[in-house]
Every structure is written in C-alpha cells, then in structure tokens.
N, C-alpha and C positions, 0 to 999 in steps of 0.2 A: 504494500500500500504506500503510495506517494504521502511524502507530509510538507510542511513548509518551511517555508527557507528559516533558520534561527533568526534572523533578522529582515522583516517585512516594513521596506518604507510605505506610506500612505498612499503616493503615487502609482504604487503598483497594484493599487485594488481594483479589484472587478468588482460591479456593484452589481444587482440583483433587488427585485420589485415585487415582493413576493403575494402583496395584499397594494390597494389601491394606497397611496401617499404615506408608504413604508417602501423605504431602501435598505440593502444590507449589503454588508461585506464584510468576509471573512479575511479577522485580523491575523491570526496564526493558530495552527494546530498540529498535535499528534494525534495515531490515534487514542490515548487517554483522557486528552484534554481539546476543548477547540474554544477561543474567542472571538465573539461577531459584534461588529458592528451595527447600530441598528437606528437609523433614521428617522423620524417620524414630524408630519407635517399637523398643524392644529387640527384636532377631532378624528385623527386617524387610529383605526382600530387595529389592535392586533387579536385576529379574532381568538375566539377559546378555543382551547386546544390540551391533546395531553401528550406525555411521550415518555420513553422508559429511562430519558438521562436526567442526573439530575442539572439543577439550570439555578445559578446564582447568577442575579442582574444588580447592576448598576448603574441609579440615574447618574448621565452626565452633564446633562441638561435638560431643562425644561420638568414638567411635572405629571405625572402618570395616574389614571385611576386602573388599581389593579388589583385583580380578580384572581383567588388562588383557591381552589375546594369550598367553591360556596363562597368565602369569605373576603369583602372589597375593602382595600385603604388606597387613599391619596397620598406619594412618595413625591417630593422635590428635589431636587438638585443636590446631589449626596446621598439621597437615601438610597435604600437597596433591599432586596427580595431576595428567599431562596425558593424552590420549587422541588417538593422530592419528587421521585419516579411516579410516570400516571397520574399524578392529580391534574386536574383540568385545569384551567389558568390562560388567560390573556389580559389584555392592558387596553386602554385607549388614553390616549394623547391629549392632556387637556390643556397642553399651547403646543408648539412647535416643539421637538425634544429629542433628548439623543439617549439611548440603553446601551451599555455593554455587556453582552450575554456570555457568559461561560458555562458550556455543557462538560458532561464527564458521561461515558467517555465522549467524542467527536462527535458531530451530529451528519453520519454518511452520506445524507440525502441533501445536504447543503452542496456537496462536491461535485453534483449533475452536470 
C-alpha cells in the first residue's frame, strides 16, 4: 500500500468535494493513521454518517454544530470532538470553517 510522503507541503494537495460546499484534502497518512483537511463554507453540512475508524476533529476555524450518537454541541475555534467506531455523527457549519480530521486506522476510501 502507497502512503505519503513524511513531508507534504500544502501546495501539493488534491482537493476533493465530497458533499455540496465541503472541500477536502488529505494532509498525510499511513496506513495507521490519516489527517484531512476539511473545508466548509456557511451552512454547509457534513451529512450523518458512521464508520469503523475512530475520528478525532479539530476546529480550526470557524464554529460547528455537531452531532455524535444522538447527542449535538456547538464547538468554536479550538475546540474538538472524538468519534469512537460506528456511532453516527456529522457537523454543519455555522459560519465559514475549517476541521482537521484524524482517522485510525487511514480512511481507504479517501485514496479513490
């Protein structure tokens, strides 16, 4: 399995559109670990969703209402979320805003 380079400038990213006014790119991964970038323009949803890795986010900016098993809070600029395996979970964008997502292990289906 390919992995990426120890050192990935910004300039090299491919971006990727995955839901309407959500961009992503992936920052660097093995398979253990992967972090993405992840774009989001005012009101854009990341829909619910589940999956078997687990997934620690990072606001980097902007402010998120975000949905984890049931359960929604409002995170801004600093704050952060874990997600264990399978629960359901998405976010919507409540200004313009940026997430840094970390999956374990890689998320395969990102590499298409």
């Amino acid at each position: 399995m390919a992995v990426s380079d120890l050192f990935v400038p910004a300039k090299d990213a491919e971006w990727a559109s995955p839901e309407p006014g959500v961009t992503r790119r992936i920052m660097a991964y093995l398979p253990e670990m992967m972090m993405v970038e992840v774009v989001f323009e005012k009101d854009a949803v990341g829909a619910l969703h589940s999956h078997p890795h687990i997934q620690a986010s990072y606001v980097a900016e902007g402010s998120f209402e975000v949905t984890i098993d049931g359960r929604t809070e409002t995170l801004h600029q600093g704050g952060s979320f874990i997600v264990p395996p399978d629960l359901v979970h998405g976010v919507k964008a409540l200004e313009k805003g940026r997430l840094i997502d970390t999956f374990t292990p890689h998320r395969a289906e990102f590499l298409k």
